[in-house]
C-alpha positions as CSV (number, residue, x, y, z in Angstrom):
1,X,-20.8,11.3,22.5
2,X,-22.2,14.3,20.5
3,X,-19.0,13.8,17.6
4,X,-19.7,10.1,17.7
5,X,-23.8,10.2,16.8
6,X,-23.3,13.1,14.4
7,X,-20.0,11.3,12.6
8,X,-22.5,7.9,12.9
9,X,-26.0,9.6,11.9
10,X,-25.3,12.1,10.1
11,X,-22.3,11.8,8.0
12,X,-22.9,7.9,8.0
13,X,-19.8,6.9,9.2
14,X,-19.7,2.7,10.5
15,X,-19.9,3.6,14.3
16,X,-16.3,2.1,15.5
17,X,-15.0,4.8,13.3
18,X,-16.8,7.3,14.6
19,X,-15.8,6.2,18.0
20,X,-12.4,6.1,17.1
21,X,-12.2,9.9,15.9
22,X,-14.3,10.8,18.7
23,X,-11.8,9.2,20.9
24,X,-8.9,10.8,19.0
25,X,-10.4,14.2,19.6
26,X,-11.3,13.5,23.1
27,X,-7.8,12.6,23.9
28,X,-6.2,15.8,22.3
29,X,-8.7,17.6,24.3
30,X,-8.6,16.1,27.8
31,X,-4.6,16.4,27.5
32,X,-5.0,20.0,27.0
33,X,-6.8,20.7,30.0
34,X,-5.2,18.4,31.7
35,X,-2.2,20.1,31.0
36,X,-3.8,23.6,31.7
37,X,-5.9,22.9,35.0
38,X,-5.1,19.6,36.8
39,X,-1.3,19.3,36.8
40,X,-0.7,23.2,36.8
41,X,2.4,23.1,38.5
42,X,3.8,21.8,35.2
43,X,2.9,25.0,33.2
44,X,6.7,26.0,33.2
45,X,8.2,23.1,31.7
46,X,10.0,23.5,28.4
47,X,8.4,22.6,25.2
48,X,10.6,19.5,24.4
49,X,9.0,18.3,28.1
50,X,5.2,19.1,27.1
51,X,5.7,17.2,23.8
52,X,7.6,14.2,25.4
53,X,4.7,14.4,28.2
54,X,1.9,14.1,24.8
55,X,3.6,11.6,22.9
56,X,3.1,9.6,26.7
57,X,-0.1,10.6,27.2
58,X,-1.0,9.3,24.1
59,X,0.6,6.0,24.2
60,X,-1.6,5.5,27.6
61,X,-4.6,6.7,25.6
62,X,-4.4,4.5,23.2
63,X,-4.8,1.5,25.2
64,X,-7.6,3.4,26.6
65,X,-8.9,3.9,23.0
66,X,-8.2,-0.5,22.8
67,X,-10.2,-0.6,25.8
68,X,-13.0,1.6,24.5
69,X,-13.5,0.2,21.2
70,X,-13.7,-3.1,23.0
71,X,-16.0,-2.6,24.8
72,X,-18.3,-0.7,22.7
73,X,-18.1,-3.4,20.0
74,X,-18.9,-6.2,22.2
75,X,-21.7,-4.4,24.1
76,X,-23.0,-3.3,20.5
77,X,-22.5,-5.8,17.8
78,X,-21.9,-9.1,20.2
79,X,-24.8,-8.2,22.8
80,X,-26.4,-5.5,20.5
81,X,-26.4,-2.9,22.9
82,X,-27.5,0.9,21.4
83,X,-23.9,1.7,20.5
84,X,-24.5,5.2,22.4
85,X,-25.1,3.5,25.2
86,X,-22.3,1.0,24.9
87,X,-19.7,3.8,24.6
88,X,-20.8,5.2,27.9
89,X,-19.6,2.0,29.4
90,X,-16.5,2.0,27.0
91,X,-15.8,5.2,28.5
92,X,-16.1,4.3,32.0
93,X,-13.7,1.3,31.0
94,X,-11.3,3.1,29.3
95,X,-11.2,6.0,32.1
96,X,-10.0,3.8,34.8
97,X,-7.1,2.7,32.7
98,X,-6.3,6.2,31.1
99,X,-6.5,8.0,35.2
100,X,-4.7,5.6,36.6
101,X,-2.0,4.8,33.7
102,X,-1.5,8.3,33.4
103,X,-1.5,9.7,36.8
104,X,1.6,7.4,37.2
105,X,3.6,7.3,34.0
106,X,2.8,10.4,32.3
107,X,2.2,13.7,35.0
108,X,4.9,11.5,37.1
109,X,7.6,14.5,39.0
110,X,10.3,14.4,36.6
């Protein structure tokens, strides 16, 4: 939320861009940790695994980023909804899919 209003306000970016490389980041971010804290048993896979288990979590997340965008453009522009607080319910939207897609496909047991 922070990236978005300071990509949006202060380097006067059109807002669904902002949201998008907010998202971006977010996702690089989120899979990090995820990686680190959530799924720990999966700390001793091999490299080739971790970037085959990215390039999934990724794919999932950008349906959630689809879902997001969505969400905040027709809160925003169609309804004309503050677009901060349409991307909180973007967010929620988009972290149904992204838990749920990616509890299954990408930290599946291998």
């Amino acid at each position: 939320m922070g990236l978005l209003y300071t990509l949006t306000e202060v380097a006067g970016l059109y807002y669904l861009i902002s949201a998008a490389i907010a998202i971006e980041l977010s996702i690089v971010n989120n899979f990090a940790l995820n990686d680190a804290w959530t799924f720990r048993s999966a700390r001793d896979l091999r490299v080739e695994r971790k970037v085959s288990r990215f390039g999934s979590f990724q794919a999932v997340s950008m349906a959630g980023l689809a879902v997001n965008l969505g969400v905040l453009y027709l809160l925003a522009d169609v309804l004309q909804v503050y677009y901060l607080v349409a991307n909180l319910a973007g967010i929620l939207a988009a972290f149904a899919w992204n838990y749920t897609a990616n509890r299954h496909y990408t930290w599946k047991r291998a």
